[in-house]
C-alpha positions as CSV (number, residue, x, y, z in Angstrom):
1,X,0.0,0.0,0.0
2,X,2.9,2.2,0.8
3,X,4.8,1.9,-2.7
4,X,1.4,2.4,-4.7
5,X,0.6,5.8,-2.6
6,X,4.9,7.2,-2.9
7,X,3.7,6.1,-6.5
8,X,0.9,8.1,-7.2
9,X,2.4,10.8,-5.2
10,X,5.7,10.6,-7.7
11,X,3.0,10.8,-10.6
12,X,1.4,13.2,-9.2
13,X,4.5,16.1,-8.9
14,X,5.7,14.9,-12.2
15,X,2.4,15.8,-13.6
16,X,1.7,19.3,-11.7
17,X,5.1,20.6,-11.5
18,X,3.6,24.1,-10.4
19,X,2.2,22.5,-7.0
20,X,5.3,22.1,-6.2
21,X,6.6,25.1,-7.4
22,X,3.4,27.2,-5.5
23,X,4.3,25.7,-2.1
24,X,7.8,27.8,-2.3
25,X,6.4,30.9,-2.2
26,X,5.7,32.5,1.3
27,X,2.1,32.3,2.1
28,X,2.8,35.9,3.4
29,X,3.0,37.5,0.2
30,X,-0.1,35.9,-0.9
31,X,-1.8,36.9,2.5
32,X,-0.5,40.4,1.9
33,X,-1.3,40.2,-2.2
34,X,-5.0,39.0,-1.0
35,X,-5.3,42.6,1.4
36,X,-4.3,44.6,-1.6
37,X,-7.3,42.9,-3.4
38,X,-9.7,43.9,-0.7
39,X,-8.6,47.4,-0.8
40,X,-8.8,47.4,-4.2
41,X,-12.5,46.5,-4.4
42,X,-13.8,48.3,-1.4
43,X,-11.9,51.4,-3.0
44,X,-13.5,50.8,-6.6
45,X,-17.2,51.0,-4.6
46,X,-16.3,54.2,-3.2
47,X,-14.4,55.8,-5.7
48,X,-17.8,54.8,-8.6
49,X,-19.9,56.7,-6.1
50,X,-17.4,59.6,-5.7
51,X,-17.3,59.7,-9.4
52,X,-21.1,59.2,-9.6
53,X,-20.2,56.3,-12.1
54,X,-22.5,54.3,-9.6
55,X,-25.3,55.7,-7.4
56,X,-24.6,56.7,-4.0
57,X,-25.5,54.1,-1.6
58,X,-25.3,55.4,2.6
59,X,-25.1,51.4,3.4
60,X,-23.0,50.1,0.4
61,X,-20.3,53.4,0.9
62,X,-20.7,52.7,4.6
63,X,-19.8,48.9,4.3
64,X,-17.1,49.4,2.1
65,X,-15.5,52.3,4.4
66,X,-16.0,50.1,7.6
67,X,-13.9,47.2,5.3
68,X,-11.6,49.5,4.4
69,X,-10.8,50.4,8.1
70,X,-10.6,47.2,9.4
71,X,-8.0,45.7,6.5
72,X,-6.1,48.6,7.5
73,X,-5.9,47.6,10.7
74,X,-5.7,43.6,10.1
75,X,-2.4,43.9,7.9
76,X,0.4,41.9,10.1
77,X,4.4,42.2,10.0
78,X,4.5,38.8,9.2
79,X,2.6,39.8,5.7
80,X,6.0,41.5,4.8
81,X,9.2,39.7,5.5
82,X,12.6,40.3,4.4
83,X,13.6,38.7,1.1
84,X,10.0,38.8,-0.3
85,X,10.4,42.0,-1.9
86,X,10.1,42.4,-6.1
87,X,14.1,41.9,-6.5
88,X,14.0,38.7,-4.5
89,X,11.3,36.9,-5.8
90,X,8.6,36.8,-8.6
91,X,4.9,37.4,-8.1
92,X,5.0,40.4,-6.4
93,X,5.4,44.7,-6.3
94,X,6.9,45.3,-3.2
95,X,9.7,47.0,-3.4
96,X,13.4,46.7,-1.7
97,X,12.7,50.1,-0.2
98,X,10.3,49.0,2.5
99,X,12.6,47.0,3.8
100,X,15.4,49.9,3.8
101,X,13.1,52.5,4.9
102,X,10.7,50.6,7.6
103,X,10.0,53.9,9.3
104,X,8.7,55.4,6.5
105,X,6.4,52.9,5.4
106,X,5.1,52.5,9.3
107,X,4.5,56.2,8.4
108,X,2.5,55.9,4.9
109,X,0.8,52.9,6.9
110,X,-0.4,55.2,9.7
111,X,-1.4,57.9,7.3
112,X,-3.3,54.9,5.4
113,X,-5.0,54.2,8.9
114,X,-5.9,57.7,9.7
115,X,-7.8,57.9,6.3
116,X,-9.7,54.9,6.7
117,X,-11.0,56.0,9.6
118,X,-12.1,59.7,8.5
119,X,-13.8,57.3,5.3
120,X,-15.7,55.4,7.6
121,X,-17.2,58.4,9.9
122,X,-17.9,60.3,6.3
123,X,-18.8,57.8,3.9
124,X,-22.4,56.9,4.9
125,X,-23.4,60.6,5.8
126,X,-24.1,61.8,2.5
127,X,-22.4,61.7,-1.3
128,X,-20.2,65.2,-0.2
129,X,-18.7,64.0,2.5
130,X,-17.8,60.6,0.6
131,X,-16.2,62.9,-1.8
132,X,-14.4,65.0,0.7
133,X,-12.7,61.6,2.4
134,X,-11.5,60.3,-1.0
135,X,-9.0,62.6,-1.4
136,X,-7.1,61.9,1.5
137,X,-8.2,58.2,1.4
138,X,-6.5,58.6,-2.3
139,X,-3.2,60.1,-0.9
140,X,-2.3,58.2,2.0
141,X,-2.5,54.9,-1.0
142,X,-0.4,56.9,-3.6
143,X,2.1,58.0,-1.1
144,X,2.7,54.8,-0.1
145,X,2.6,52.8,-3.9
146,X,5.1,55.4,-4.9
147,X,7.6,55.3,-2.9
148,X,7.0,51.1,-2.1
149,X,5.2,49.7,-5.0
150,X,6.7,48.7,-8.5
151,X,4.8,50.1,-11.3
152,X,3.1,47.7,-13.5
């Protein structure tokens, strides 16, 4: 029983090379690639109704706000360990500089944080104060992508 299972398992990494080859990377990166994703969307819903490309929604800009606030809040450390920046591995846009300049990306992180939360007491109030959040909302994520994110 034990040879036919080492066999299938042999068959098995022959066949699907890129299992293996997915298990290598840190499940950080992904952890930290999936939090981008979730800023991403909740952004997209409040930047359509900032943009009135959608209609403004008190309980949809409210949700997505509230999201936003607590992701910023949820990231960990562990999401960005050394050596899992773009010039070390594949798969990713994080630049070398976060690790060189820590302090400065606490500080874009804390600006990020501040901004959530002045999204989340604005963006279910009404469509002008939605609009009046995005801008620093918008800011504290360019700061931050531009001085620690490769472009595309």
């Amino acid at each position: 029983m034990t040879s036919r299972f080492a066999a299938l398992a042999l068959a098995a990494a022959v066949a699907f090379p890129s299992l293996a080859s997915a298990q290598e990377v840190d499940p950080n990166v992904h952890a930290r690639q999936a939090l981008m994703d979730l800023y991403a969307y909740n952004l997209g819903v409040l930047g359509a109704m900032a943009q009135a490309r959608m209609p403004y929604d008190a309980d949809a800009a409210s949700s997505a706000a509230t999201s936003l606030y607590h992701l910023a809040r949820s990231g960990s450390a562990r999401m960005w360990p050394a050596g899992t920046d773009s010039m070390s591995i594949e798969g990713t846009r994080a630049l070398p500089a976060i690790w060189d300049d820590m302090a400065g990306f606490g500080e874009d992180f804390m600006a990020l944080q501040t901004a959530t939360e002045t999204m989340m007491n604005a963006a279910g109030t009404d469509l002008a104060s939605l609009q009046g959040a995005m801008g620093p909302l918008g800011s504290a994520c360019g700061a931050c992508h531009q001085s620690f994110r490769q472009p595309q």
